[in-house]
C-alpha positions as CSV (number, residue, x, y, z in Angstrom):
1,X,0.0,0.0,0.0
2,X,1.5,3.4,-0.7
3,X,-0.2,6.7,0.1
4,X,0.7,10.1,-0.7
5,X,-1.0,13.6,-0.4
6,X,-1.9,15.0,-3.6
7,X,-2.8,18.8,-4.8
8,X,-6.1,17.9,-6.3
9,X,-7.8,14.4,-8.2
10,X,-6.9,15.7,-11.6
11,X,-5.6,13.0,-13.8
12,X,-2.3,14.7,-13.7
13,X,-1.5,14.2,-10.1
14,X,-3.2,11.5,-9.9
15,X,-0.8,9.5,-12.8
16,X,2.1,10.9,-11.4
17,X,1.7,9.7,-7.7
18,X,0.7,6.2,-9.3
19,X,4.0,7.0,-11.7
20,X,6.3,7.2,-8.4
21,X,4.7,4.4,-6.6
22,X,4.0,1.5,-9.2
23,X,5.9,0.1,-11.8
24,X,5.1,0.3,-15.5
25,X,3.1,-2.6,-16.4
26,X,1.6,-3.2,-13.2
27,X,-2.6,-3.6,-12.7
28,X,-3.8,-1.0,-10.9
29,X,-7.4,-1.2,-9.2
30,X,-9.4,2.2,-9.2
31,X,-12.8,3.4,-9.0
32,X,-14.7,4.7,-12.2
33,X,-13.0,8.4,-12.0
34,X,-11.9,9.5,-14.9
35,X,-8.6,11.2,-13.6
36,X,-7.5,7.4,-13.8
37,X,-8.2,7.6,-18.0
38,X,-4.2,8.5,-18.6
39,X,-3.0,5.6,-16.7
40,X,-3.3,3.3,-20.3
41,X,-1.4,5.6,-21.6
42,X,1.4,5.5,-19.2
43,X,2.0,1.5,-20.2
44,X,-0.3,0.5,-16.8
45,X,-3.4,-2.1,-16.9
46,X,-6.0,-0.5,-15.2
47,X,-8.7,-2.8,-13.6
48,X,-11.5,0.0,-12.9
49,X,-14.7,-0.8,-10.9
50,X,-17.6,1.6,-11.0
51,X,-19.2,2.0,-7.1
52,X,-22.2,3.6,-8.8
53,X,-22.9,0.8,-11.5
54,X,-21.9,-2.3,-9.4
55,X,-24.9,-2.6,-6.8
56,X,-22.7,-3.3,-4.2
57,X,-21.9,-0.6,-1.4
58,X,-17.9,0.5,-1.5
59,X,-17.0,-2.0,1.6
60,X,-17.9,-5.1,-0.7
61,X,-16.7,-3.3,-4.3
62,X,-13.4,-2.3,-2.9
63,X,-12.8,-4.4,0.3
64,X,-8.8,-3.3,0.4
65,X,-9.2,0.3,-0.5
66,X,-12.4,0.4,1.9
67,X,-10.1,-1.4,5.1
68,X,-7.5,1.5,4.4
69,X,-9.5,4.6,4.6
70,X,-11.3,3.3,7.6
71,X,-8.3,2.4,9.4
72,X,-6.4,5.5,8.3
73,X,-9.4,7.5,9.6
74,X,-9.5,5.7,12.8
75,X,-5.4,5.9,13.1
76,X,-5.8,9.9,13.1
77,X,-8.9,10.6,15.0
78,X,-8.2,8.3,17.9
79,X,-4.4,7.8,18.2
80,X,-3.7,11.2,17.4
81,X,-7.4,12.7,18.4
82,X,-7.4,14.7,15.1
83,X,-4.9,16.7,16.3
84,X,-2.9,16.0,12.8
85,X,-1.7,19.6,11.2
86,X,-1.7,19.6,7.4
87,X,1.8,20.7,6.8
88,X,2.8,17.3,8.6
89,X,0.7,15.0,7.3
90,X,3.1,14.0,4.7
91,X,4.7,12.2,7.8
92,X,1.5,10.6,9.6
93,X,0.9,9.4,6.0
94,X,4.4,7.8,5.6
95,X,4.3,6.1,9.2
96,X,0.4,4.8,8.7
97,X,1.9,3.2,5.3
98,X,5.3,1.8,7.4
99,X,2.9,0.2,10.2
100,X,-0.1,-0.8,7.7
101,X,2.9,-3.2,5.3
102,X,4.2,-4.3,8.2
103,X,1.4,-5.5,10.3
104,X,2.2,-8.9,9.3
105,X,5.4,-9.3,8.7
106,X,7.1,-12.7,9.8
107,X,10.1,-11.0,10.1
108,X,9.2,-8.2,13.0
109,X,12.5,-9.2,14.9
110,X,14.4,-7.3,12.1
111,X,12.1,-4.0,12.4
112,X,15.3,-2.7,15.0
113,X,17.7,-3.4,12.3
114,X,15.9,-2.1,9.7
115,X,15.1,1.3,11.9
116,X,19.0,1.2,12.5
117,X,20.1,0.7,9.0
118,X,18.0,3.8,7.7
119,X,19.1,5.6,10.4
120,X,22.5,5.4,9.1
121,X,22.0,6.0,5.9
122,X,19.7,8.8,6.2
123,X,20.1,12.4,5.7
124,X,19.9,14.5,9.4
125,X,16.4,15.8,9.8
126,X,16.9,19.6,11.4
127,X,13.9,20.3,13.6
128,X,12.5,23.1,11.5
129,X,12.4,20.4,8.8
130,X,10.8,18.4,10.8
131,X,8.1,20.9,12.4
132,X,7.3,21.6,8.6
133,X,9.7,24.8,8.1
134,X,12.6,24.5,5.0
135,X,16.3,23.2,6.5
């Protein structure tokens, strides 16, 4: 699962986030928005299911996309009681995505490592970076 804020649901910004986060020649799933209409074009299969047409309500059309949101929304308005300011929700989006792939994982002994390893290779974070001003 990747997520990523996005200006607006044009199908330019919508292409170029699924540009960055899938790989050419991948299927991607969306709903019946047209803003998905360029992803052909861009060498991707797009599997699109219409909510309005299908008779069935979102939860049962789009079970995976459905279990996201609702956890998502759930994450931010009862871990962090909405208190989630919009120039850092680039980074509640990032750690939702982190803990959402890795719920799973058979390998959570390595999670320390892995935290570690980035650590090391990762550029220092100032605070005002970090609080949403420019390094």
């Amino acid at each position: 699962m990747r997520l990523r804020r996005v200006p607006d649901a044009s199908g330019s910004s919508l292409v170029a986030f699924v540009q960055e986060a899938v790989k050419s020649g991948s299927e991607v799933r969306t709903d019946g928005w047209a803003g998905y209409n360029g992803l052909v074009r861009h060498g991707y299969l797009r599997n699109q299911t219409v909510l309005s047409s299908s008779g069935d309500p979102a939860h049962v059309s789009m079970p995976a996309v459905h279990r996201v949101s609702s956890l998502l929304k759930r994450w931010l308005l009862g871990t962090h009681q909405g208190a989630v300011r919009p120039d850092q929700l680039d980074r509640y989006l990032d750690e939702f995505t982190f803990r959402f792939n890795r719920r799973s994982s058979r390998s959570r002994g390595l999670l320390f490592y892995r935290l570690l390893e980035q650590a090391v290779i990762a550029s220092p974070a100032p605070y005002r970076f970090i609080v949403g001003g420019k390094p």
